[in-house]
C-alpha positions in Angstrom: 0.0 0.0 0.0 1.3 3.6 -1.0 1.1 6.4 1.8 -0.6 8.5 0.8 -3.2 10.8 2.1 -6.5 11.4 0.8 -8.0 15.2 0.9 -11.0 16.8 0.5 -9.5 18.7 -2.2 -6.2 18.5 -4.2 -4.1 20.7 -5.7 -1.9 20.9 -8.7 1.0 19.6 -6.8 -1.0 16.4 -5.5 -2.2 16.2 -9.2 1.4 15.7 -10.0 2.3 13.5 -6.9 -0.7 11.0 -7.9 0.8 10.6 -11.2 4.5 9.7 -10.4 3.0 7.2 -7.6 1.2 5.5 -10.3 4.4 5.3 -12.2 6.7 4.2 -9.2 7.6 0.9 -8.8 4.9 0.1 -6.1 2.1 1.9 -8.2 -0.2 0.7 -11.4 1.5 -1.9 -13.4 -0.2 -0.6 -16.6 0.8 3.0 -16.3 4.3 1.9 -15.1 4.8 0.2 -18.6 3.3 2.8 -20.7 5.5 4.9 -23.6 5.3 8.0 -25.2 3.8 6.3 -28.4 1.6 3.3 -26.3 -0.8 6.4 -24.9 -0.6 8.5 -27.8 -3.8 8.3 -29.1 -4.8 8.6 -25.3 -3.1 12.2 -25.6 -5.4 12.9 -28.9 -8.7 11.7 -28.3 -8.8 13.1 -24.2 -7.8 16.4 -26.4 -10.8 15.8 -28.7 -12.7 15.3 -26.1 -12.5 18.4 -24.4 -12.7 20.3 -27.5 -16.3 18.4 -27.6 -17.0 19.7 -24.2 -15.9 23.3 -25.1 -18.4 23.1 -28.3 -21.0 22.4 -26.3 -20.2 25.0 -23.5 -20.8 22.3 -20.3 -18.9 23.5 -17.8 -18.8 20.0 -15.7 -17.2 18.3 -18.7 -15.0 20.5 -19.7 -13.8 20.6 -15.9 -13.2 16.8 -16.0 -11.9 16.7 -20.0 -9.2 19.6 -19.6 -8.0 17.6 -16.1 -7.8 14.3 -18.3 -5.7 16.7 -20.9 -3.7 18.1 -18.0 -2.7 14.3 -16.7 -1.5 13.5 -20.1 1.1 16.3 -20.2 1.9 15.0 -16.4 2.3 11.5 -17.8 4.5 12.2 -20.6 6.4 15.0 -18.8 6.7 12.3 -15.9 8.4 9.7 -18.7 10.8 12.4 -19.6 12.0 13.0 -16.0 12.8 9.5 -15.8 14.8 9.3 -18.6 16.9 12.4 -17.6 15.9 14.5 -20.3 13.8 17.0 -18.9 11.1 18.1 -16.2 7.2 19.6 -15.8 9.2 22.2 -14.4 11.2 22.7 -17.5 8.3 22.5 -19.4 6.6 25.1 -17.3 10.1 27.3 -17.8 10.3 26.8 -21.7 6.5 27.5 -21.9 6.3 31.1 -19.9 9.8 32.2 -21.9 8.1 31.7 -25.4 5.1 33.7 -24.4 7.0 36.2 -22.6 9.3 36.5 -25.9 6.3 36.4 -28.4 4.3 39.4 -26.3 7.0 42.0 -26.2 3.9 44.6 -26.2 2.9 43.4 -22.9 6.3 42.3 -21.7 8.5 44.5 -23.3 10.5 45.9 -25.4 8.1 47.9 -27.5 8.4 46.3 -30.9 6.6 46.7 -34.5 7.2 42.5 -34.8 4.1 40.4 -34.9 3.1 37.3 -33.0 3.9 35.1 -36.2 7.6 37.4 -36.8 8.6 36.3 -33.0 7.5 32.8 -33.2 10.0 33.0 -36.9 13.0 34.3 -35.1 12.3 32.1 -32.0 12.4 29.4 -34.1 15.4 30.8 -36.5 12.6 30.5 -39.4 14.3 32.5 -42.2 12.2 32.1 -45.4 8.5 30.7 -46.0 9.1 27.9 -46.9 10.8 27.0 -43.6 7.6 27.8 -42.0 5.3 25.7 -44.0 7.7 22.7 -43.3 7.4 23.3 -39.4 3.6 22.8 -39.9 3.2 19.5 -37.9 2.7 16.7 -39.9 0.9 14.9 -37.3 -2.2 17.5 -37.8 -5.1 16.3 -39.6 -4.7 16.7 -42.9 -7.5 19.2 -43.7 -6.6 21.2 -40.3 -2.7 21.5 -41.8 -3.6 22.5 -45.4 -5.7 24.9 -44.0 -2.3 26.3 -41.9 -0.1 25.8 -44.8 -2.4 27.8 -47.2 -2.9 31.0 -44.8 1.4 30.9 -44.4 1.8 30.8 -48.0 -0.9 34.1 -48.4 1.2 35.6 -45.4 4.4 35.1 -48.5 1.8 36.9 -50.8 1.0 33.7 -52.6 -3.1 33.3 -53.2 -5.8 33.8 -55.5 -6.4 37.2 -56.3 -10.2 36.6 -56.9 -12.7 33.5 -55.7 -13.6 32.8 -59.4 -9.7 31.6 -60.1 -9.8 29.3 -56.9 -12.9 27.8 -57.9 -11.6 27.5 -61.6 -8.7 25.4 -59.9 -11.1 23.3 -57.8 -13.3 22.8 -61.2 -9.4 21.4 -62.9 -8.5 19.5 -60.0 -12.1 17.9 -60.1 -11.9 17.2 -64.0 -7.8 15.3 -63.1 -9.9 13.2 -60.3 -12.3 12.3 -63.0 -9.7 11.2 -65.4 -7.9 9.5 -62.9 -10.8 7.7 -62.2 -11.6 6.1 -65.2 -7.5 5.6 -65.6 -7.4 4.2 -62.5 -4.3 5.4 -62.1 -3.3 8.3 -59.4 -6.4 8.5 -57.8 -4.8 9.2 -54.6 -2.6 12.0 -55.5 -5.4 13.6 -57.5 -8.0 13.1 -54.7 -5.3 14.8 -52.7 -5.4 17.8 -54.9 -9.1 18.1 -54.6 -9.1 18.7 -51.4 -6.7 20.8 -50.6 -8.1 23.1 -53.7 -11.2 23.3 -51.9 -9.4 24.4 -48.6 -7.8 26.9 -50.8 -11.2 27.5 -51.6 -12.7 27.9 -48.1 -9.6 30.4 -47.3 -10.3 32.6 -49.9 -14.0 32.8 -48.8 -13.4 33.1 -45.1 -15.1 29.7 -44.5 -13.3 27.4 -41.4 -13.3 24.3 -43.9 -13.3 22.0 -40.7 -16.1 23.1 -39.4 -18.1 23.4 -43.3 -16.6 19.5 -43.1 -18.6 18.6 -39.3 -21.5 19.9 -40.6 -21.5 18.1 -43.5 -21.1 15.3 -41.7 -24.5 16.1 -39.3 -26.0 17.0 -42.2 -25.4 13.3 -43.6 -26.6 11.5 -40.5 -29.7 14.1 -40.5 -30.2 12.7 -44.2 -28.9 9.1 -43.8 -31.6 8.7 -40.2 -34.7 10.1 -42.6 -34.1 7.7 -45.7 -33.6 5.2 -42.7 -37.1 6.4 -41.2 -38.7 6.4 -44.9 -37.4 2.5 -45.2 -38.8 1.7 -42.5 -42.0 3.1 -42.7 -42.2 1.1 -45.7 -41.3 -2.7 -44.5 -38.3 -2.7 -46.0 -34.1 -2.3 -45.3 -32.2 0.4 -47.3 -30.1 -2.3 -48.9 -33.1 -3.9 -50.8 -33.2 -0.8 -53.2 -31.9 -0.1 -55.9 -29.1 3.1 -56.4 -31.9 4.7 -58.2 -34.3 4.1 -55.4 -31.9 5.1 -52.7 -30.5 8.4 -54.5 -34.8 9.2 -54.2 -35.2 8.2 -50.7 -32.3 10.5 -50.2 -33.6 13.4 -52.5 -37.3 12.7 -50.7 -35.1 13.5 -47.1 -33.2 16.5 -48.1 -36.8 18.0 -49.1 -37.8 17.0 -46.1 -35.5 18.1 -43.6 -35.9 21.9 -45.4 -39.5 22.0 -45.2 -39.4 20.8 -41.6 -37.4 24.6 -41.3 -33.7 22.5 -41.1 -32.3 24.9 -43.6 -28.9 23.2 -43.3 -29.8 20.2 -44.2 
């Protein structure tokens, strides 16, 4: 049994203690084994998570999601330490310096630099192109072109007028098509699709992740009324045909609108 003594209420420190006894030798044996890359995805979806809880503005979840953030930094902060490599406190330190350095109109000196100039010499960033490649690659894909296409109109590269990015979307479309029927680069051309209509949603002011989730709801609003339809007639989705289905889903999208859903 670990001493240790239970509280009413715990602070940041205990937060910290609690970790490194699960980690000690007389603590959990799963989190004693665990790596940086074994709780990865741990580390993303608790992230996900409380950005889910942030959407929908409830305070008690976000409470308990940001904490289950917060013990992933502890965790991996805690592996470090063990290796010799660093500390939470050094992490603490490195944080407060680079916000310090990138506000020198709060912290001083007075400077005509922006936020993104700082973070450029922090980082010894020299050209553009530098900073597109320090875009993490690790981001979703649509969430990093979305990064790399507002850095590359920071360079002055972007289409002057929405009519040319939409021409490029159209070209980029008519490749996919060919490559379709070639079957032969579909994933490259797919590729360029996409991030042609992020270039798209840039140039219109449109947060393409977001136009992406609700496109999603607005599938599962569709996909739940052809469903309901289905039903209502005896039968499953998969006993009709494409042309019967591409109805059913025409019937919902009518539907949903006249029911005042004008998103869907």
């Amino acid at each position: 049994m670990i001493d240790f003594t239970k509280k009413s209420r715990y602070s940041f420190d205990d937060f910290v203690e609690v970790v490194r006894l699960l980690r000690s030798p007389e603590g959990c044996p799963w989190d004693r084994v665990q790596t940086h890359q074994s709780i990865r995805r741990n580390f993303l979806e608790e992230v996900y998570e409380c950005c889910e809880a942030l959407d929908t503005d409830d305070a008690a979840l976000m409470q308990e999601e940001l904490g289950d953030v917060l013990m992933q930094v502890i965790f991996h902060a805690g592996i470090e330490e063990d290796r010799g490599r660093f500390s939470l406190d050094d992490v603490c330190d490195g944080a407060v310096k680079k916000l310090v350095f990138r506000h020198p109109n709060v912290f001083g000196p007075e400077t005509e630099q922006t936020w993104d100039d700082m973070k450029a010499l922090e980082k010894g960033q020299k050209t553009y192109a530098s900073t597109l490649d320090a875009v993490a690659r690790s981001l979703p894909a649509l969430w990093r072109a979305e990064k790399l296409e507002k850095k590359a109109e920071k360079a002055g590269f972007r289409w002057p007028q929405d009519a040319l990015a939409l021409e490029k979307l159209q070209e980029e479309v008519k490749e996919l098509s060919q490559a379709v029927e070639d079957q032969s680069n579909v994933e490259e051309e797919l590729g360029d699709v996409l991030f042609s209509a992020v270039c798209v949603a840039a140039r219109t002011g449109v947060d393409p992740e977001m136009a992406l989730h609700g496109a999603c709801e607005k599938f599962i609003a569709r996909f739940a009324a052809m469903e309901q339809a289905a039903d209502a007639q005896g039968r499953s989705l998969d006993a009709y045909s494409p042309a019967e289905q591409l109805a059913l889903w025409q019937d919902a999208k009518h539907k949903l609108r006249d029911l005042g859903q004008t998103d869907y």
